[in-house]
KEVOTI-119867 format. One record per residue: residue number from 1; chain; residue in three letters; x, y, z of N, C-alpha, C in turn. Coordinates in steps of 0.2 Angstrom, whole numbers. Atoms other than C-alpha are relative to their C-alpha. Last residue first. Layout:
# residues N
 nugu zati lumti n_east n_north  n_up ca_east ca_north ca_up c_east c_north  c_up
  NUM    A   ALA      X       Y     Z       X        Y     Z      X       Y     Z
...
***
This chain:
# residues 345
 nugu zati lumti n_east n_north  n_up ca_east ca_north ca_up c_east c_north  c_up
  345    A   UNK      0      -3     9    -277     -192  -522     -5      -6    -1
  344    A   UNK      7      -1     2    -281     -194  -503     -3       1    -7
  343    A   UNK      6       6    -2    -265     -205  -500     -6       3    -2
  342    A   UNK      4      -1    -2    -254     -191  -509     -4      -5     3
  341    A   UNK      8       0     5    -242     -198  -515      0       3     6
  340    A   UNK      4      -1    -7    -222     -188  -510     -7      -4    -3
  339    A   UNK      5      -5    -2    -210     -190  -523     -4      -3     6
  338    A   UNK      5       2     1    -193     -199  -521    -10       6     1
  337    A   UNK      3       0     9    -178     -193  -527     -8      -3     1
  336    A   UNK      1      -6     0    -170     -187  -509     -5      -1    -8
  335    A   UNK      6      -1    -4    -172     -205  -504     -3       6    -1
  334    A   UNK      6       0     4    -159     -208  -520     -5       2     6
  333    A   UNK      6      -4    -3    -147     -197  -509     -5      -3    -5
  332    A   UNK     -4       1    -6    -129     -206  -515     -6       2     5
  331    A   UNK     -2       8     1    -134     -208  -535      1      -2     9
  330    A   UNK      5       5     0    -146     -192  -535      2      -5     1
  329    A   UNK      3       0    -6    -131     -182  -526     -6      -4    -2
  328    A   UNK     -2       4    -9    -118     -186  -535     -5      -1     3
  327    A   UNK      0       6     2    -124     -182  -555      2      -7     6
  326    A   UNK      4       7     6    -133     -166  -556      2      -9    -1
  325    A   UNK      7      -2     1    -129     -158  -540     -5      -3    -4
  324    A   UNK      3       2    -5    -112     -163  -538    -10      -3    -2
  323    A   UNK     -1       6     0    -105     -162  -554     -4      -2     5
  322    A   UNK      5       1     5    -114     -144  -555      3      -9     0
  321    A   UNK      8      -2    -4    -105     -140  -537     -5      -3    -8
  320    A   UNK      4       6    -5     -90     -148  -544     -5       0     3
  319    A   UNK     -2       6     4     -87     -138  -561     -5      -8     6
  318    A   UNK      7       0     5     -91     -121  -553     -2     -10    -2
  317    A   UNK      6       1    -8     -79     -125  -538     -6       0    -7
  316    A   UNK      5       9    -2     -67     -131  -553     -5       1     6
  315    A   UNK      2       4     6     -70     -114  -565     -2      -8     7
  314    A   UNK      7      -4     3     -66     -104  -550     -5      -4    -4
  313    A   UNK      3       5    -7     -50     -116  -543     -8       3    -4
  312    A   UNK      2      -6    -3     -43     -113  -562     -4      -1     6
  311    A   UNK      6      -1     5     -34     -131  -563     -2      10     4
  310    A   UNK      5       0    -8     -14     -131  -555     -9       1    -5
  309    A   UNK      4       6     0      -2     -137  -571     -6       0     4
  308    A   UNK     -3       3    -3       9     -122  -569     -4      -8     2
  307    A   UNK     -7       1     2       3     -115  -584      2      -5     6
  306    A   UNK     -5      -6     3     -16     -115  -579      7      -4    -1
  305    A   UNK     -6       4    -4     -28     -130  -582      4       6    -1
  304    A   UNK     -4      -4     1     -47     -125  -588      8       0     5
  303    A   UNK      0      -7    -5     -60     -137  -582      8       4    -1
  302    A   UNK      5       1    -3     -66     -154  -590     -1       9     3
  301    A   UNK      6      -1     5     -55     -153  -605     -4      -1     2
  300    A   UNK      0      -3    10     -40     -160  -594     -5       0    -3
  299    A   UNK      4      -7     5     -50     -163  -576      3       4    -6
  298    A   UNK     -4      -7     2     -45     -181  -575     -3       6     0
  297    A   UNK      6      -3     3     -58     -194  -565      7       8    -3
  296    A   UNK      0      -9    -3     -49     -208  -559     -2       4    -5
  295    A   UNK     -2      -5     5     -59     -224  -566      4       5     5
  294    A   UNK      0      -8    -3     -66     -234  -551      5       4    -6
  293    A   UNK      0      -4     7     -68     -252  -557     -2       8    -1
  292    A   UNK     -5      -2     0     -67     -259  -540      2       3    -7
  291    A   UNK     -1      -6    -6     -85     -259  -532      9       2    -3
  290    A   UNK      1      -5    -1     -91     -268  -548      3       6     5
  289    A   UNK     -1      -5     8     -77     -278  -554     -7       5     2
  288    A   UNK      3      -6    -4     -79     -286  -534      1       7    -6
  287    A   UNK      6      -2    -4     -77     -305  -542     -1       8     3
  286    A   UNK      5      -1     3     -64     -300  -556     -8       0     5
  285    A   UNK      0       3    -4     -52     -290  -545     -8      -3    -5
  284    A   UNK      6       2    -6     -50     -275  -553      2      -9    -1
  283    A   UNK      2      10     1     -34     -269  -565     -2       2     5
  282    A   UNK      3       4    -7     -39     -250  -573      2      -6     1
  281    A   UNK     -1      10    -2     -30     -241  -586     -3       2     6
  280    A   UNK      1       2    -8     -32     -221  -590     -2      -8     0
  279    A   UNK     -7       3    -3     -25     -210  -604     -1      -4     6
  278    A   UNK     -2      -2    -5     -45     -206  -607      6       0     3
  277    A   UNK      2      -7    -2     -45     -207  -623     -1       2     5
  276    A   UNK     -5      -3     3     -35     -223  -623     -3       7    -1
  275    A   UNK      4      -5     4     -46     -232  -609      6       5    -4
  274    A   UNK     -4      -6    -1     -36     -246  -602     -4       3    -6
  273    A   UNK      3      -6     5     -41     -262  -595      2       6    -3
  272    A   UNK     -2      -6    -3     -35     -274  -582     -2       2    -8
  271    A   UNK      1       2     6     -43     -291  -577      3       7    -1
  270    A   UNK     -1      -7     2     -38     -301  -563     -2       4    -5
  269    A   UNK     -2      -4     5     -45     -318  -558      1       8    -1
  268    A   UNK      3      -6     0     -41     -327  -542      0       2    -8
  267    A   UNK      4      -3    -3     -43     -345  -537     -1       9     0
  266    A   UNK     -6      -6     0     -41     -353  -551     -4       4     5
  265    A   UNK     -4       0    -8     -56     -366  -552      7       3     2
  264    A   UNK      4      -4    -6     -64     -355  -565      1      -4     5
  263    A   UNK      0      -7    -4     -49     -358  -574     -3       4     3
  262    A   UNK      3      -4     3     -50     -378  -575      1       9     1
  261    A   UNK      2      -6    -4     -37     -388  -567     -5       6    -5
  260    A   UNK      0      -4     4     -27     -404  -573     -6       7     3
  259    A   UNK      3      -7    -5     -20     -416  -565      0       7    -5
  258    A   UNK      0       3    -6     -18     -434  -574     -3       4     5
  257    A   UNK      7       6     0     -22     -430  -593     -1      -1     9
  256    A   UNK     -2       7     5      -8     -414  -590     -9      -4     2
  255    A   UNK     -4       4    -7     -12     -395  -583      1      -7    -6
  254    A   UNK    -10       3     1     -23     -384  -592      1      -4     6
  253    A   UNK     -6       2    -6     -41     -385  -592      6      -1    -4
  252    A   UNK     -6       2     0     -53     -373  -604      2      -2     6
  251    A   UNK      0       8    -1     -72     -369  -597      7      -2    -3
  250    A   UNK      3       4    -7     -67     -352  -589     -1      -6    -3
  249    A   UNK     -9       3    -1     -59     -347  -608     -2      -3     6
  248    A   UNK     -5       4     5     -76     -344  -614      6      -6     0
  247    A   UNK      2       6    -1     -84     -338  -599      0      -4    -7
  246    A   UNK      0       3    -4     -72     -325  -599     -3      -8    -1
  245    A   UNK     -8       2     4     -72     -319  -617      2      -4     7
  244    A   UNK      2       5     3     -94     -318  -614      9      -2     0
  243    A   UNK      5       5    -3     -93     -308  -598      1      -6    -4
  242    A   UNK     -3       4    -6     -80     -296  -605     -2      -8     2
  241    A   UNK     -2       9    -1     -89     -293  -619      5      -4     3
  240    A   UNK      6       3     2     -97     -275  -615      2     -10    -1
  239    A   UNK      1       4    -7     -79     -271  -609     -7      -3     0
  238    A   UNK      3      -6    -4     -74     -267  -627     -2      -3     7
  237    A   UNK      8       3    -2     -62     -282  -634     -2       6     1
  236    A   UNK      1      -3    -3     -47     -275  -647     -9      -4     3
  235    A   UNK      5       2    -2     -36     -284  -658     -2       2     6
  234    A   UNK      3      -8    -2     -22     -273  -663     -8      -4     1
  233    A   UNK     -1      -7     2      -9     -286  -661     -4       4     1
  232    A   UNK     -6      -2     4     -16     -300  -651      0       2    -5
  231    A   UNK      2      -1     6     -25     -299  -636      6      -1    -5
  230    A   UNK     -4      -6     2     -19     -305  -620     -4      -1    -7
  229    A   UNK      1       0     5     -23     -320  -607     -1       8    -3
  228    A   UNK      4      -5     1     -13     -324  -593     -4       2    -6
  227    A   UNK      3      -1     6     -11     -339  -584     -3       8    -4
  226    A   UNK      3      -5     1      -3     -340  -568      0      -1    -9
  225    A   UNK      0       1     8       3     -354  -557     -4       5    -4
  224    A   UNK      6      -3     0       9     -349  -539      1      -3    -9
  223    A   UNK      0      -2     7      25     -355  -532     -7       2     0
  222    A   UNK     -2      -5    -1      29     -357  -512      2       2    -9
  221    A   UNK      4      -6    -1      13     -368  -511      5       7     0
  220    A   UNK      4      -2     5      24     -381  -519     -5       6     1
  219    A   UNK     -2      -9     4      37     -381  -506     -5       1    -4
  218    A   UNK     -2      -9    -3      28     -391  -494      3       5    -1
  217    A   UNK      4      -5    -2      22     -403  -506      0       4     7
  216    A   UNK      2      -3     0      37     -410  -513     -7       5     1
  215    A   UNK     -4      -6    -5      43     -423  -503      0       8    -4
  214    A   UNK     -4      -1     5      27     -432  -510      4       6     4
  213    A   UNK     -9       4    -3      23     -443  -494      5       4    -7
  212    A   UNK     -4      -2    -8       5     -432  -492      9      -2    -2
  211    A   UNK      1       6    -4       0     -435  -512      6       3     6
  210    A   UNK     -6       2    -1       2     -418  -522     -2      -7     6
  209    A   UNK      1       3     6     -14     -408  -533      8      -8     2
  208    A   UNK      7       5     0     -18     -401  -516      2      -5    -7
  207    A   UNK     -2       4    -1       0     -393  -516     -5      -5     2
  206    A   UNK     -2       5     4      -3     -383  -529     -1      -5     6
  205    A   UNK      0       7    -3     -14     -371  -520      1      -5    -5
  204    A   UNK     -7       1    -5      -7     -354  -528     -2      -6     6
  203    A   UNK      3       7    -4     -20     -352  -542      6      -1     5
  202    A   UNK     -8       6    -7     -17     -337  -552     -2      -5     4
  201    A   UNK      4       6    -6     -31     -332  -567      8       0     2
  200    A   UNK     -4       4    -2     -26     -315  -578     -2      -5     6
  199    A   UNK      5       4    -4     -36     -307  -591      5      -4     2
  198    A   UNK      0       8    -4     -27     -295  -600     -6       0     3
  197    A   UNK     -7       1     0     -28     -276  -611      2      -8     3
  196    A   UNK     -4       6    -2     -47     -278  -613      7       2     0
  195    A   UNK     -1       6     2     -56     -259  -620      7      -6     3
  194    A   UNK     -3       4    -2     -62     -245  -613      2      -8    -3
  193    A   UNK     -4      -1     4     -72     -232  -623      6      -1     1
  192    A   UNK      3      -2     5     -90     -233  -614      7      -3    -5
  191    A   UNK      1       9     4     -82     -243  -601     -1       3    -5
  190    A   UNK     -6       3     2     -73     -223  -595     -1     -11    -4
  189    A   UNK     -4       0     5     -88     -216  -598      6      -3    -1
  188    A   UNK      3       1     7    -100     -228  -590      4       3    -3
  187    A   UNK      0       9     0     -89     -227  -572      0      -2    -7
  186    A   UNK     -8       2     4     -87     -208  -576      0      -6    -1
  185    A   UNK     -1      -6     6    -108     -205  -574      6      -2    -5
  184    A   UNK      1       4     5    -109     -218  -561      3       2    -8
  183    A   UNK      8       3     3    -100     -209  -550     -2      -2    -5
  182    A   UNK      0      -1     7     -82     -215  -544    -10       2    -2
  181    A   UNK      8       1     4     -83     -220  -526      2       4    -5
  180    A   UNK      0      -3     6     -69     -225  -512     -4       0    -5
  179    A   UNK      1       4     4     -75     -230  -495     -1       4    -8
  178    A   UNK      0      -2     7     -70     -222  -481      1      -4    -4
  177    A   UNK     -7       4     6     -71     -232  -465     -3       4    -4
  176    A   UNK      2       4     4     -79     -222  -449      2      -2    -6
  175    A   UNK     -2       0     7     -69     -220  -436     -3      -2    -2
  174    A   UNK     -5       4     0     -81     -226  -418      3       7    -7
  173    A   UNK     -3       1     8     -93     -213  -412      5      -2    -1
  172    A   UNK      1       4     1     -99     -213  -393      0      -4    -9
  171    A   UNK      3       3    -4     -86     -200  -391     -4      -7     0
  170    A   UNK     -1      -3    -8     -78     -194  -404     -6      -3     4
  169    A   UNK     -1       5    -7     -72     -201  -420      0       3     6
  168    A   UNK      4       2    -1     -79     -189  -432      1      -6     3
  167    A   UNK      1      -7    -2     -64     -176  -436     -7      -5     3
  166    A   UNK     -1       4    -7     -56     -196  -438     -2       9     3
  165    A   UNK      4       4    -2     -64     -197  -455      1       0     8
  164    A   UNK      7       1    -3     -61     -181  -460     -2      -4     4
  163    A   UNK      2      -8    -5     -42     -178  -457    -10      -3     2
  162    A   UNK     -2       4    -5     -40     -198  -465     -3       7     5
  161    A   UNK      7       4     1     -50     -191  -481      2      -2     8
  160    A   UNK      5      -6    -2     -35     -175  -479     -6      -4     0
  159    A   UNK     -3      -4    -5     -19     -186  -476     -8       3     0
  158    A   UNK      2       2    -5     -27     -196  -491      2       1     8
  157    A   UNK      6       4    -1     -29     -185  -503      0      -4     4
  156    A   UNK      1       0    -8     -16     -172  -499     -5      -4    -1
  155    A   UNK      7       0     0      -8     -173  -519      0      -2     9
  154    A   UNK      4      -4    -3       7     -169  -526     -7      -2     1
  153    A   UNK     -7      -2    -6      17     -185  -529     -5       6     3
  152    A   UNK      1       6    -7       2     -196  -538      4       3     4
  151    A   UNK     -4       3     0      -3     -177  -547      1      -8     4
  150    A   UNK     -4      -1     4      -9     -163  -544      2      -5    -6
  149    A   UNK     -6       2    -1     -26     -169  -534      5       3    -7
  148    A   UNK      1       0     5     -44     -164  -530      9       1     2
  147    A   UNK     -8      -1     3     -52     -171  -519      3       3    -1
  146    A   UNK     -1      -1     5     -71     -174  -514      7       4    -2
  145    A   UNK     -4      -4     0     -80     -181  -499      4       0    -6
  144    A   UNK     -3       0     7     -96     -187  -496      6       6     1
  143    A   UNK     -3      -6     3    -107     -190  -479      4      -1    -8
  142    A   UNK     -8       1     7    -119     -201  -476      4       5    -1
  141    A   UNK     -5       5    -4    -130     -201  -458      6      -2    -6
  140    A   UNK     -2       6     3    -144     -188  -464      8      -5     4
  139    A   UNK      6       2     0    -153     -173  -458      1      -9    -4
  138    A   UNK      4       0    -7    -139     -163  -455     -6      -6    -1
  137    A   UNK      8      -2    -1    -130     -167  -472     -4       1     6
  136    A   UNK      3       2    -8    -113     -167  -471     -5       2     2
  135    A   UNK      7       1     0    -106     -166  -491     -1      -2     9
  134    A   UNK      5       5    -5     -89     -159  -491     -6       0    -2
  133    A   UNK      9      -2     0     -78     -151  -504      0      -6     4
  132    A   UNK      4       5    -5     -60     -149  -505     -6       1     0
  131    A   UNK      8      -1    -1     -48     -140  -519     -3      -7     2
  130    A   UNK      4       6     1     -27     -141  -517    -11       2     1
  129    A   UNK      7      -1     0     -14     -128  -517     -5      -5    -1
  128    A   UNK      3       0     5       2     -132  -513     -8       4     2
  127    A   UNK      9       2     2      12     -130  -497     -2       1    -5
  126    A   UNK      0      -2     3      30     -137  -491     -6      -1    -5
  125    A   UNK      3       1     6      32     -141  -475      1       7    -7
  124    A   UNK      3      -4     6      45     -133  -465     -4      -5    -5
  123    A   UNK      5      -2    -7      51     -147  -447     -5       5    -8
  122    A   UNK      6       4     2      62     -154  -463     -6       1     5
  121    A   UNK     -4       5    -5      73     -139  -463     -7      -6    -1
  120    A   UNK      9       0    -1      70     -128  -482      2      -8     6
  119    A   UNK      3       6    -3      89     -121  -483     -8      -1     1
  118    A   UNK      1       2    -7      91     -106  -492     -2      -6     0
  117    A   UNK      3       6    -1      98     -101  -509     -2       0     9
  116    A   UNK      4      -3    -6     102      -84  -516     -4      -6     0
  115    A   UNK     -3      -1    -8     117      -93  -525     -5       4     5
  114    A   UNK     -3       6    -1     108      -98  -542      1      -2     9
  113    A   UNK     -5      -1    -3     101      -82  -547      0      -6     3
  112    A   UNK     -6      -5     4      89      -84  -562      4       5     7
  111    A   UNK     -2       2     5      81      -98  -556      6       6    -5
  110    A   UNK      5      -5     8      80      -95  -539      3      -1    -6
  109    A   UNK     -3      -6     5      85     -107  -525     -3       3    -3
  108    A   UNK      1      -3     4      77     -118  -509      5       6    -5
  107    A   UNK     -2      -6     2      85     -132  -502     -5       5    -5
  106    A   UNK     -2      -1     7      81     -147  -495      1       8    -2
  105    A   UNK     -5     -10    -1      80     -156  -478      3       1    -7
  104    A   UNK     -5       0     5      64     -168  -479      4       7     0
  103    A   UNK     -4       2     0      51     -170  -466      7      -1    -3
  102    A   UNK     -5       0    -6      37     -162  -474      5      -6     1
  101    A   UNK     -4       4    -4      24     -163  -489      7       3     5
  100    A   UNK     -5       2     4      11     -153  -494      3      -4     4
   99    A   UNK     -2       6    -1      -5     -143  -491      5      -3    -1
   98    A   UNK     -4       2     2     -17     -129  -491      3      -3     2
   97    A   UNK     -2       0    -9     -36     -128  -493     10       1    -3
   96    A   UNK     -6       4     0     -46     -121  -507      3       0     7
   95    A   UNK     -4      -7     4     -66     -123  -508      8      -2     1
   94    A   UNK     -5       1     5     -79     -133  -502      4       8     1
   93    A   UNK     -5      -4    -1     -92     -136  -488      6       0    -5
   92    A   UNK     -9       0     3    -108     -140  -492      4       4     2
   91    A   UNK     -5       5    -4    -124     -145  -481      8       1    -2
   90    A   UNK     -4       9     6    -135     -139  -497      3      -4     5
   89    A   UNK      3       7    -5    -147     -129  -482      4      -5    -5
   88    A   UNK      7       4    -3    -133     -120  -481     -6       3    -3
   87    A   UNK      5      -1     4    -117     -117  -492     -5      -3     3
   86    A   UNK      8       5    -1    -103     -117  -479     -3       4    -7
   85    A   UNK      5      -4    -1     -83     -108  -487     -8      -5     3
   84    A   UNK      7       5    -1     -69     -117  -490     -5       5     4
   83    A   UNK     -2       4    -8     -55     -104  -494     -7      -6    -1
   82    A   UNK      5       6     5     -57      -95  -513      1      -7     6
   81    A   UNK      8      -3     0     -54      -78  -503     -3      -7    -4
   80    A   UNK      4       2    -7     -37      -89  -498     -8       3    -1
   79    A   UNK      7       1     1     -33      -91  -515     -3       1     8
   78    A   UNK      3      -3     5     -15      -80  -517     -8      -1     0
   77    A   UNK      4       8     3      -9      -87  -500     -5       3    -6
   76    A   UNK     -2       8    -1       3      -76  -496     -3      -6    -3
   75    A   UNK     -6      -2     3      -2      -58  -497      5      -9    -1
   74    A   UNK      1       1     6     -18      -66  -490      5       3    -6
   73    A   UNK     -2      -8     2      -9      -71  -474     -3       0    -9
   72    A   UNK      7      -7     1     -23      -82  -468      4       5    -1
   71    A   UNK     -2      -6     3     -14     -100  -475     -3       7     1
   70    A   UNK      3      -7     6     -25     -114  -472      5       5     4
   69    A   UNK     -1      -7    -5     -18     -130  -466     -3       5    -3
   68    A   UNK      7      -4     1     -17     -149  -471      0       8     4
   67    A   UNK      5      -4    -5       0     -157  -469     -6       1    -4
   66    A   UNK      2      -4     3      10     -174  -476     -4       6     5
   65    A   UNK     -3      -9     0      21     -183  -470     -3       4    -5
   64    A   UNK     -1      -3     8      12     -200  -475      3       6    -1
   63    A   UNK     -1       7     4      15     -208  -457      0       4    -9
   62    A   UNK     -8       2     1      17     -192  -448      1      -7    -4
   61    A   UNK     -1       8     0       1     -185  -453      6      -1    -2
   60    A   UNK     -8       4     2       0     -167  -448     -3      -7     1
   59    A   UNK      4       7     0     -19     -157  -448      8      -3    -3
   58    A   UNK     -4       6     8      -6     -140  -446     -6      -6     1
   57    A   UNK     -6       4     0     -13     -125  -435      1      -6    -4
   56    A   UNK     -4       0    -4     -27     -114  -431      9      -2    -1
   55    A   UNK     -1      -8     0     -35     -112  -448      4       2     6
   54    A   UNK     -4      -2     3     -33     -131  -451      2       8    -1
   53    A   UNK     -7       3     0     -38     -139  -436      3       7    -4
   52    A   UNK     -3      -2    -7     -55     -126  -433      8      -1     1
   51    A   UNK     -5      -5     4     -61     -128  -453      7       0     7
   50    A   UNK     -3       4     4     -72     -144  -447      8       4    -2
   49    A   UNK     -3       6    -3     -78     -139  -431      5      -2    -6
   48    A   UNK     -4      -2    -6     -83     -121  -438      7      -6     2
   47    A   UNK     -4      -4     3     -93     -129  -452      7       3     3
   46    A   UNK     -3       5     4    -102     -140  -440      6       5    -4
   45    A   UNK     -3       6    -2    -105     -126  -430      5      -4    -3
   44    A   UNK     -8      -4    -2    -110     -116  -444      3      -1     4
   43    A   UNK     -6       0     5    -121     -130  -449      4       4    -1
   42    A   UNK     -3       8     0    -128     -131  -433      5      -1    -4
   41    A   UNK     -4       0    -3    -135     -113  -434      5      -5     3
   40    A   UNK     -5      -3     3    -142     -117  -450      6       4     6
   39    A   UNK     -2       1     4    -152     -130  -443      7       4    -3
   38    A   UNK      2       3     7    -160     -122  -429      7      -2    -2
   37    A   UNK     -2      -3     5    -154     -123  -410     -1      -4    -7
   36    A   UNK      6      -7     0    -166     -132  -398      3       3    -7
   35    A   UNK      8       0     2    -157     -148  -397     -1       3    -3
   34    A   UNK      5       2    -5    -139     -140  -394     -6      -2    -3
   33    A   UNK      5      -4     3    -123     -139  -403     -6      -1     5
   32    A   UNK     -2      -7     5    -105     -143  -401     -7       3    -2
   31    A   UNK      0      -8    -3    -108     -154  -386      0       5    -4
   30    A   UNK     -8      -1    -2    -103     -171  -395     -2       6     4
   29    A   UNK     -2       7    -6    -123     -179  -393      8       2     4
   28    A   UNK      4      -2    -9    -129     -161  -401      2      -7     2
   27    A   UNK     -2      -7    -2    -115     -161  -416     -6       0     7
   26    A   UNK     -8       1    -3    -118     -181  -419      2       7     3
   25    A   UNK      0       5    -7    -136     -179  -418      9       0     0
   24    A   UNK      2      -6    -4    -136     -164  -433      1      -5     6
   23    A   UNK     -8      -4    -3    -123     -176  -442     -2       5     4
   22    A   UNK     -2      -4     4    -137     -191  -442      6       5     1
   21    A   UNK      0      -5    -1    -138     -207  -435      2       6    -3
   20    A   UNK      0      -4     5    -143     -223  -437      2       5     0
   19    A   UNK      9      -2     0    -141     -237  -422      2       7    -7
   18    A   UNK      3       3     8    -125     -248  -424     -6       5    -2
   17    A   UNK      6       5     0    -123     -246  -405     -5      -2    -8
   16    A   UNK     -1       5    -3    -104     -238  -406     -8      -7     0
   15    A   UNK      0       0    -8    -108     -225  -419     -1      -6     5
   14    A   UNK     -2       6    -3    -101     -226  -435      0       0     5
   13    A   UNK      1       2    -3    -108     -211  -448      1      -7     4
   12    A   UNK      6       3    -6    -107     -216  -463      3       1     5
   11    A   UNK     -1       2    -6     -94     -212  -477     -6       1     4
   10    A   UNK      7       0    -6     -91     -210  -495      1      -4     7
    9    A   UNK      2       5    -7     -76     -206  -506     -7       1     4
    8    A   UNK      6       1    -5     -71     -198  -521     -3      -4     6
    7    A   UNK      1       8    -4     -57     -194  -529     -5       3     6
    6    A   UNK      4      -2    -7     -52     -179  -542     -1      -5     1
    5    A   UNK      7       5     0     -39     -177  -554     -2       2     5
    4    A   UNK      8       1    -4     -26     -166  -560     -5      -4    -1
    3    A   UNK      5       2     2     -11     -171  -572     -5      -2     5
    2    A   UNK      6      -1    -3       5     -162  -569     -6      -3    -3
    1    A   UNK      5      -5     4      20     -170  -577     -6       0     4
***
């Protein structure tokens, strides 16, 4: 069943000397631009650089067989007037691209005639519609990039984050890592009205608890000890009491009087969650519960969903440009929030 989302990611500039730099410097160091030329000549450029794969021919990743491409028959591609487009001086590039999966030999039919079928060879992808948006600030060294998916089967998310990242390994520039991001915004909604499903400790160095001559301690590491802990019946935490239901249960030890083990000496905790008004679970890693408590961000009730499950693109460029505006770009550009003193005031 279709159920659109969006994923986010950010990224930095990775130039071999560590030193700072921005996407107007990367377009004049790579040849694609010059010094002298302004800004908005740059960001057509850029723009240019970025669209250049997919309007000539396939962005293929033979590992996720998947493609990226854009479609210029407009009898064909129903959105191409809704293509990705520049918005300068924002830096943006958004809009739809198209995409799917390959390698598979399948068959196409119609439903209301059976027998007028053809072969689809596996050299023929087969392309959806998907919406992308860039942030690639000239004047900055972070980019941002923006999703949007059918599906966990229908989706180019990572075929198309992997397109950006390595449109930007060239010359004295390494790949630079994307790094997955939820804005604050969803983070808080999705705890707002998330609630505990487990708490789970593992510990897999048994064989410290084992004397050298015991002929059991070199299987012992090929077990794991696990602890989980669970609500019962309709018993509900909110993630505000996380903190306290951990450090509750972290001073308990199991084990016997002789070896016994505390659960903040367990070497990993899990915790996993699930928002019910959002149909949407999360399990994080308790140490890095910030960076990994990334909610997916559904557009049901966000952005008008047609029949076929696909969102109205119209609605979602609306949608993302005012997500953006108001809730990304203060969180990812605080330098852009700061006012100017005056020293003579």
């Amino acid at each position: 069943m279709s159920n659109p989302k969006l994923e986010f990611f950010r990224f930095k500039l990775n130039h071999k000397t560590e030193q700072y730099k921005t996407f107007r410097q990367f377009m004049v160091e790579n040849g694609k631009a010059t010094r002298r030329q302004q800004d908005n000549t740059i960001f057509a450029a850029l723009y240019k650089y970025v669209m250049e794969k997919p309007l000539k021919d396939f962005e293929k990743n033979d590992s996720l067989k998947k493609v990226v491409t854009l479609i210029g028959n407009k009898r064909i591609n129903k959105h191409f007037d809704e293509r990705p487009q520049p918005k300068y001086p924002d830096c943006i590039i958004s809009g739809v691209v198209n995409g799917g999966p390959f390698g598979k030999e399948r068959i196409l039919t119609n439903l209301v005639q059976k027998d007028n079928a053809s072969n689809i060879l596996s050299t023929q992808p087969v392309l959806q519609y998907y919406y992308v948006f860039l942030y690639l600030p000239l004047n900055h060294n972070e980019g941002f990039v923006m999703v949007h998916s059918d599906s966990s089967e229908d989706t180019i998310t990572q075929a198309y984050r992997k397109y950006v990242a390595e449109l930007f390994q060239m010359g004295d520039y390494k790949k630079p890592i994307m790094k997955a991001f939820v804005p604050k915004h969803f983070r808080d909604e999705y705890k707002d009205g998330a609630v505990l499903k487990s708490m789970t400790f593992v510990n897999n160095e048994l064989s410290a608890d084992l004397e050298d001559e015991d002929p059991l301690k070199e299987y012992a590491n090929e077990y794991e000890v696990k602890i989980i802990l669970t609500p019962k019946g309709e018993a509900k935490a909110n993630l505000e009491l996380l903190d306290s239901i951990r450090n509750f249960f972290v001073r308990r030890r199991f084990g016997t009087q002789a070896i016994n083990r505390g659960l903040d000496e367990f070497e990993k905790c899990t915790v996993s969650t699930k928002n019910d008004d959002a149909n949407s679970t999360k399990t994080f890693d308790w140490n890095n519960r910030d960076e990994e408590l990334l909610p997916a961000v559904f557009l049901k009730d966000r952005v008008p969903i047609g029949d076929d499950g696909t969102p109205v693109f119209n609605s979602l460029n609306t949608f993302c440009h005012n997500l953006f505006n108001t809730q990304i770009l203060p969180e990812i550009r605080p330098d852009m929030n700061v006012e100017r003193v005056d020293d003579n005031a």
